[in-house]
C-alpha positions, 0 to 999 in steps of 0.5 A: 500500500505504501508503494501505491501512494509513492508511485502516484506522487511520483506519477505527479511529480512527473506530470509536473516536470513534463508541464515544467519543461513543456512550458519553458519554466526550467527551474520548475522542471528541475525541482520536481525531477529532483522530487521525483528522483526522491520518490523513487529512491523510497519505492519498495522495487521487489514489490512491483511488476519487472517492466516499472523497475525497468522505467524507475531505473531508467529515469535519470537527470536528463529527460524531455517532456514527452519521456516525463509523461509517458513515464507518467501516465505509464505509472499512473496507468500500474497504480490503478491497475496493479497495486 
């Protein structure tokens, strides 16, 4: 259960970098990949399904705005489905 709320926020806090970066607003971006980064450091990885790990390892520093919402919604998508 703890890991359903950490994979939403950080599904948020993705949503928001890809907004963030979208918009021009770079600092608001970094802010919350940093967040985001957080988040994923907290998630319980032997809890969840191979192909998130594989996502959660793959979210670095350097990201796009179409990678942060993809990786949203792909998030998003586990946590209503799965957990």
């Amino acid at each position: 259960m703890q890991n359903k709320y950490i994979l939403e926020s950080l599904a948020s806090d993705l949503k928001r970098v890809a907004l963030g970066l979208h918009r021009g607003s770079n600092e608001m971006a970094k802010r919350f990949l940093h967040e985001s980064l957080k988040r994923r450091d907290e998630i319980e990885m032997r809890e969840v399904a191979p192909y998130i790990k594989k996502l959660l390892n793959n979210l670095s520093q350097e990201i796009d705005a179409e990678s942060a919402l993809m990786y949203s919604t792909l998030i998003q998508n586990y946590t209503q489905r799965k957990i």
